[in-house]
ROTOR-655857 format. One record per atom (N, C-alpha, C): residue in one letter; y, x, z. Coordinates in steps of 0.2 Angstrom, whole numbers, plus 5000, padded with zeros to 4 digits. Layout:
<atoms>
aYXZ;...
</atoms>
This chain:
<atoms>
x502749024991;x502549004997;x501848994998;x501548995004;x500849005006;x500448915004;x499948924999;x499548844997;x499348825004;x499648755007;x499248715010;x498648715009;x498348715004;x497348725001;x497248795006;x497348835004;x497348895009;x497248905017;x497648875018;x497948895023;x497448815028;x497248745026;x496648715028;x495948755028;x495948785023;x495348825022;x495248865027;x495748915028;x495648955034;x495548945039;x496048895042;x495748855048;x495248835051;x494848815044;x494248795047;x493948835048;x493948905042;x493548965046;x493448965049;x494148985055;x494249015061;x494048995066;x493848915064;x493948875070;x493048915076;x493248915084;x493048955087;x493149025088;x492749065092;x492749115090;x492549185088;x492649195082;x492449245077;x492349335077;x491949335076;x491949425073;x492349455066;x492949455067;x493249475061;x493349535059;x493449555053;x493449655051;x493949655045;x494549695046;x495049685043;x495049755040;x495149735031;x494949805029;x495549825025;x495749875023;x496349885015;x496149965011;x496449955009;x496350035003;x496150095003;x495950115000;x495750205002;x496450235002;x496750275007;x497450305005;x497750245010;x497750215014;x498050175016;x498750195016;x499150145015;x500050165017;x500350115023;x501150125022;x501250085027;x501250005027;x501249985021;x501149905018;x500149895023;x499749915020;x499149905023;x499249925029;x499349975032;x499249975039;x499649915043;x500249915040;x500749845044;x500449805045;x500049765036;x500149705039;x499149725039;x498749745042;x498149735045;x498049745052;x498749765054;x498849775062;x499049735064;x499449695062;x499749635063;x499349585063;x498949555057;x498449495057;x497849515064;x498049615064;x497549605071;x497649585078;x498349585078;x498649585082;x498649515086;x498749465080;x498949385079;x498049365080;x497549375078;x497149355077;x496549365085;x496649405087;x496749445094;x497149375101;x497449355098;x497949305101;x497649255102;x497249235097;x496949185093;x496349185096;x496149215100;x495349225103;x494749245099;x495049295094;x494349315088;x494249375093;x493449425089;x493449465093;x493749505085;x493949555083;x494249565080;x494149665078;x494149705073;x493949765072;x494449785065;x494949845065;x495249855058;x494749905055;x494549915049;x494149975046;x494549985040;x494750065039;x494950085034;x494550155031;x494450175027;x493950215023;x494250285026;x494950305027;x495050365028;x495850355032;x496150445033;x496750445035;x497150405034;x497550385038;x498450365036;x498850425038;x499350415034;x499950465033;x500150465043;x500350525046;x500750545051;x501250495054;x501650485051;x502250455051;x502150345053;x501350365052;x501150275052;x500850295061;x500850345063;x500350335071;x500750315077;x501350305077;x501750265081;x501550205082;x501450165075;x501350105076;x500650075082;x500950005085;x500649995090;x499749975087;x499449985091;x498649985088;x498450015084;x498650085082;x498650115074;x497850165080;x497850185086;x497350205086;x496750165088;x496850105088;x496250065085;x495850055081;x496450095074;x495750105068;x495350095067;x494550105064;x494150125064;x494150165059;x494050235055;x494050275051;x493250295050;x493250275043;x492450265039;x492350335041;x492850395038;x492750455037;x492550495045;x492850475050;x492850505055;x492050475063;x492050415056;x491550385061;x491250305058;x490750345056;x490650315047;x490050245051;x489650245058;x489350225061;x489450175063;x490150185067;x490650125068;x490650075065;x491150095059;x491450065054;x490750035050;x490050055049;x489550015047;x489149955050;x489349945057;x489049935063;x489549855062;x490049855064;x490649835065;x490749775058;x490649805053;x490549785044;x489749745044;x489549765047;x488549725045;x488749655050;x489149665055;x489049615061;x489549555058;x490049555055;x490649535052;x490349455051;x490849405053;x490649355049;x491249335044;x491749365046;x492549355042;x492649425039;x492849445035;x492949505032;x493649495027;x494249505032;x494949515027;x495149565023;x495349555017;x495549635013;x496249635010;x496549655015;x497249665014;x497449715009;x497949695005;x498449745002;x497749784995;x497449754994;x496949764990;x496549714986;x496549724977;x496349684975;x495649654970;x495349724973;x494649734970;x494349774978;x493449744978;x493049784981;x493249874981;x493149884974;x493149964974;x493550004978;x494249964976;x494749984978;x494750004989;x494249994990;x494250014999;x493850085000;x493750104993;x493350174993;x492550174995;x492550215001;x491950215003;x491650185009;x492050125010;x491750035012;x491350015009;x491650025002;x491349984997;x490649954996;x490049994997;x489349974998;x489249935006;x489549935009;x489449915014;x489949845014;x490349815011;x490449765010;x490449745005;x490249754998;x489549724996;x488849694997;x488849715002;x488049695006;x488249655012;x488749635013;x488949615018;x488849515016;x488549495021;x488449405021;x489149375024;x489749405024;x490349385028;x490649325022;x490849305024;x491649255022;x492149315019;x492149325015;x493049345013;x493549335010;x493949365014;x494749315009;x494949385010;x495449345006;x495949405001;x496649395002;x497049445004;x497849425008;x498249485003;x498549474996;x498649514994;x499249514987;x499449564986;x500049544979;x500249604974;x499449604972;x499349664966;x499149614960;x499149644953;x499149604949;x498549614948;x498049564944;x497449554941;x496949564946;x496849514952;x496449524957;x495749484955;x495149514955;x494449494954;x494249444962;x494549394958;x494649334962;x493849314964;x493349314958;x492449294958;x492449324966;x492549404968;x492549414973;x492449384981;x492949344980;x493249324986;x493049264987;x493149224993;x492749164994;x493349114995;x493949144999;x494649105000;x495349184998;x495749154995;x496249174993;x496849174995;x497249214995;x498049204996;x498449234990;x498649254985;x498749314982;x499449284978;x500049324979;x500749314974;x500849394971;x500749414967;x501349454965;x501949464965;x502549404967;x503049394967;x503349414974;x502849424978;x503249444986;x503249504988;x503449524991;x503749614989;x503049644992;x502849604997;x502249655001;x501749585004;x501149655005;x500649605009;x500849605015;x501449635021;x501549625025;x501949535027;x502349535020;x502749455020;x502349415019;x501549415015;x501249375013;x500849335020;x500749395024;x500549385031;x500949345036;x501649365035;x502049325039;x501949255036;x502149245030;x502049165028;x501249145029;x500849195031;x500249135032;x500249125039;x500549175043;x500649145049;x501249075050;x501449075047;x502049025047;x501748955044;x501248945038;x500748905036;x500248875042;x500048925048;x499648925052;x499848895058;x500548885055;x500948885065;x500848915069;x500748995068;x500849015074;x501249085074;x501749065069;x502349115069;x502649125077;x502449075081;x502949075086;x502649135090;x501949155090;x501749205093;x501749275092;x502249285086;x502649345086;x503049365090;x502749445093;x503249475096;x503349535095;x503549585099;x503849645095;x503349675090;x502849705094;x502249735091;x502149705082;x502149645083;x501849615078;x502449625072;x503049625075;x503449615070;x503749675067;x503649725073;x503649805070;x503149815064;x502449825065;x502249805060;x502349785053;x502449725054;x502649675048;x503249715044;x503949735047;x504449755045;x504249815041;x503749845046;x503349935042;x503249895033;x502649855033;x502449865028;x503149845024;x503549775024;x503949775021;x504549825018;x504649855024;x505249915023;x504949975018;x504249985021;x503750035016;x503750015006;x503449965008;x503149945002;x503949924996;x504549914998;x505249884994;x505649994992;x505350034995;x505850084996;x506150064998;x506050045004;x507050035010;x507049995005;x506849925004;x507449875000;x507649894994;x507349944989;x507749954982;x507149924977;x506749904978;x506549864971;x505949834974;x505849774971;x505249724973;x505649684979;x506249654978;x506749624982;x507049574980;x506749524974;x506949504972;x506949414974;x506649394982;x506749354983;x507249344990;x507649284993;x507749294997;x507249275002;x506649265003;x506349255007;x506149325011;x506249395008;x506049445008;x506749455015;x506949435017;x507849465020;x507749385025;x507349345024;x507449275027;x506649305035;x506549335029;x505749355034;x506049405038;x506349465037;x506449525043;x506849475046;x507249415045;x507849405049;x507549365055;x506749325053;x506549305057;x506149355064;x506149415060;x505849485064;x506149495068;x506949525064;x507149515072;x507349475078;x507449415077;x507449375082;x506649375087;x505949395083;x505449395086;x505649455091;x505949505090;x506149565094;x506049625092;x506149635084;x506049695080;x506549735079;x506449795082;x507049845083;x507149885077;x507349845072;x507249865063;x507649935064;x508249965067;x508450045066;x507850095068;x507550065075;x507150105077;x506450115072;x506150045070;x505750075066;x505750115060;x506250105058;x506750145051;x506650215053;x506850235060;x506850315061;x506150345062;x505850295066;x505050325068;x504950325060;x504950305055;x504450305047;x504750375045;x505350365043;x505850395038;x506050475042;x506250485049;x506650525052;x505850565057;x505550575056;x504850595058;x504550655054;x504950675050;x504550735045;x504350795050;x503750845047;x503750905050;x504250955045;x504251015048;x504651065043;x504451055037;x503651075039;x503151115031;x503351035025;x503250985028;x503350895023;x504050925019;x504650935022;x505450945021;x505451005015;x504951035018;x504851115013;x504451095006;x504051045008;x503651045003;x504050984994;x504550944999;x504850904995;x505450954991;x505750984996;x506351034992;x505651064987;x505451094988;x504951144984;x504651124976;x504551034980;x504650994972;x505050974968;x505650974972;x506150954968;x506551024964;x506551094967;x506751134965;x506251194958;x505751174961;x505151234958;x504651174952;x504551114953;x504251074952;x504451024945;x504951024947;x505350964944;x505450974937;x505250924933;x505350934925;x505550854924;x506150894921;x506650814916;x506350834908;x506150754903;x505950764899;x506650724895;x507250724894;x508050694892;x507550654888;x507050654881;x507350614876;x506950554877;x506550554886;x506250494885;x506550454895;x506950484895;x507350474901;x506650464909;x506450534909;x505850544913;x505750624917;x505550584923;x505550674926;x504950684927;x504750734927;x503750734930;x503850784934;x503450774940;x503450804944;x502550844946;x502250904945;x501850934947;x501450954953;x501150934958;x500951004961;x500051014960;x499951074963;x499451114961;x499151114968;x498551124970;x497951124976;x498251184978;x498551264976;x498951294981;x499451284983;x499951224979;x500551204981;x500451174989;x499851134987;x499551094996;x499551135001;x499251194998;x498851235003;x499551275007;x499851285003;x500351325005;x501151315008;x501251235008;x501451175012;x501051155016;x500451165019;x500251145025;x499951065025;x499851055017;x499750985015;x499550945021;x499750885023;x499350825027;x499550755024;x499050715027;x499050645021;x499650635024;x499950595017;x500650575019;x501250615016;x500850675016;x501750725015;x501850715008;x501650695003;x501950674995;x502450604997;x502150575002;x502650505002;x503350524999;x503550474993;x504350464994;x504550504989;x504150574989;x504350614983;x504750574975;x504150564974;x504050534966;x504750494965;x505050444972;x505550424970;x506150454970;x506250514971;x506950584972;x507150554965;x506950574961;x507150604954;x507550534951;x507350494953;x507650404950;x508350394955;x508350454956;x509350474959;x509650474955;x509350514949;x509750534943;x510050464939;x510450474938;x510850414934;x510250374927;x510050444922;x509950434918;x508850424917;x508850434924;x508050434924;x507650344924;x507250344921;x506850274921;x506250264923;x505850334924;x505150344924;x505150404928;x504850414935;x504850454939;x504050464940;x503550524937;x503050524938;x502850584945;x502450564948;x502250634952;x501350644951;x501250714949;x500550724947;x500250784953;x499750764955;x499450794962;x498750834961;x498750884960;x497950894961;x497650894967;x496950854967;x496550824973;x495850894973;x495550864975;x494950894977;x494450864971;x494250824970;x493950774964;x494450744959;x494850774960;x495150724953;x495950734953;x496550704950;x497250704949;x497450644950;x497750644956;x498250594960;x498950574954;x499150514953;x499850504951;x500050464954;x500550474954;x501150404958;x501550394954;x501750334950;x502250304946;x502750264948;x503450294948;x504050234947;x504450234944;x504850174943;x505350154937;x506050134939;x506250134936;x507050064935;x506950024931;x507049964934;x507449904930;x506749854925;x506449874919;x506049814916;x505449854915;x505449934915;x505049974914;x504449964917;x503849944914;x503349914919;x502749964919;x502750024925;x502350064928;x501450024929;x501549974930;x500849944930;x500449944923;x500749924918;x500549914913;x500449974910;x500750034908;x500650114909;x500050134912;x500050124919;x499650164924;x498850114922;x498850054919;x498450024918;x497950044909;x498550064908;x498250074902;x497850144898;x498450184904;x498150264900;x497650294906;x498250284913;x498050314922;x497450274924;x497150224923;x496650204928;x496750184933;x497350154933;x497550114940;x498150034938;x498550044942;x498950004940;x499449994948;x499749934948;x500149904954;x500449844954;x501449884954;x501849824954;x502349854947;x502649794945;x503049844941;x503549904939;x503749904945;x504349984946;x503850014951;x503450014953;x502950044956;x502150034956;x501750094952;x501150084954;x500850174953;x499950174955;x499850234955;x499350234950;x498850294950;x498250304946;x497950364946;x497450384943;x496750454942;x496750464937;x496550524934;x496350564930;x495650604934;x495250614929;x494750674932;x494850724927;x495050744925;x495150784920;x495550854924;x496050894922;x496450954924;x496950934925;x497350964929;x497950964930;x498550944923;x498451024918;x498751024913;x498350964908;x497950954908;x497550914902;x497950834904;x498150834910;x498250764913;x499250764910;x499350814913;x500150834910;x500050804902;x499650844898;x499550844890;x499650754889;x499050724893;x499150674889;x499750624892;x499950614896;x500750594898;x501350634893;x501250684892;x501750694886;x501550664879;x500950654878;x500750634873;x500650554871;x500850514879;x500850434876;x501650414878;x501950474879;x502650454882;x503050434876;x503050434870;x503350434863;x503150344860;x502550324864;x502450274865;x503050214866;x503350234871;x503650184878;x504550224878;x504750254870;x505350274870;x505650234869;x505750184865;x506050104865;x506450104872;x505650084875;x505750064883;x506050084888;x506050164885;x506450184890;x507150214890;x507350204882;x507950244882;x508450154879;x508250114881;x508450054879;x508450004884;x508949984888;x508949944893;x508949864891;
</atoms>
């Protein structure tokens, strides 16, 4: 639950009104866009003057949401987003727990004289960073963490559809539809409050989930039939694609969503890897079952990290050489994975 300490702190920030700049991750998903639309949305309410910046695209499937063309995009209008950032006197950073992690903000909020706090629930966050805090690991998304600070705030009552559609996005995103990172009932207590605020949880389910294009549908068969490799003796599937595999699906941000988790269908899979080749570098996505802690992996060998049963990472290396060394520390973690 949200610290009273906190949530006095930020009050006082707030008090009048403010220039705020609402930042989250390179790669945004639906967890970060949810819940930065929403604090935009409440904060907006609030009498701030208010701006969201994110370094680059969101996935297709996110542009229904209410405000999602408000954005600002560093990449698309780099101007703005610097403008908007130097002027800031509050600087929030949702769903993020390091500066770096905002990409190419980064230098510009660095230099930035703002107040910033942090609304977020990834592990091992470089807390020196930040000037006010919120941070759980235990709550499934930064979309819930945002509800409880509005709720610490008192001003949950000003929840309405808009705001709760959102909220529900990040939630729903960030759990896969409720299958892991669910292990409170606050998590089922919060949408319940969504809906009564006037959250049409079917409808948004369909706009996320039921919004593919062909080439997306084509590209998931494609990795699940052409792609797909089970490795039995470590109960693990690795999933590959290659920069023509993109090209030749019509690749757009977003269309790997959800991939990585197919193969953790299988009865006996534990470790669902998907390995991506990027333009600069090799994308992976990591999920598990059960105690299996993908963070701790992704942090160790990947260069990233997350949440337990889900987190991501980078290689700069080659496709195959990245493959090499995952089959190479996976003998590692065979305990772990062939041992519940």
């Amino acid at each position: 639950m949200i610290d009273s300490e906190f949530v006095s702190s930020i009050a006082k920030v707030l008090l009048g009104s403010r220039k705020i700049v609402i930042t989250s991750h390179t790669n945004p998903d639906g967890d970060a866009i949810g819940s930065s639309l929403a604090l935009y949305f409440m904060l907006q309410k609030l009498g701030h003057d208010v701006n969201v910046v994110v370094a680059n695209s969101f996935p297709s499937f996110l542009g229904w949401m209410p405000g999602s063309d408000q954005i600002i995009l560093h990449e698309s209008n780099a101007s703005k987003a610097k403008e908007v950032i130097e002027s800031a006197e509050i600087i929030f950073c949702l769903d993020y727990n390091a500066i770096q992690r905002s990409g190419s903000l980064k230098d510009f909020l660095k230099n930035s004289q703002a107040i910033f706090v942090l609304i977020d629930h990834h592990r091992e966050p470089e807390l020196e960073s930040f000037a006010l805090f919120f941070w759980d690991i235990n709550i499934s998304s930064t979309s819930e963490l945002i509800y409880q600070f509005f709720c610490g705030m008192e001003v949950n009552n000003l929840i309405d559809k808009d705001i709760a559609s959102c909220l529900f996005t990040g939630i729903m995103t960030d759990t896969g539809s409720f299958s892991h990172a669910i292990g409170n009932a606050s998590t089922f207590t919060t949408v319940a409050s969504l809906i009564e605020s006037g959250l049409d949880a079917a409808d948004v389910h369909s706009q996320v989930y039921n919004s593919m294009t062909e080439s997306r549908l084509r590209l998931m068969g494609f990795s699940i039939n052409d792609r797909l490799q089970i490795i039995e003796k470590y109960n693990t599937a690795i999933i590959t694609l290659n920069k023509q595999d993109l090209i030749d699906f019509d690749y757009q941000i977003g269309d790997t969503e959800g991939i990585v988790n197919l193969p953790l269908s299988i009865d006996s899979i534990r470790l669902s890897i998907l390995i991506t080749e990027r333009k600069d570098y090799i994308h992976l996505s990591l999920r598990s079952k059960g105690s299996f802690s993908v963070n701790d992996l992704s942090r160790k060998y990947l260069n990233g990290g997350g949440h337990l049963n889900a987190a991501g990472g980078k290689t700069f290396t080659t496709l195959q050489q990245t493959l090499d060394l995952i089959l190479n520390f996976l003998p590692e973690f065979e305990k772990e994975l062939t041992h519940e």
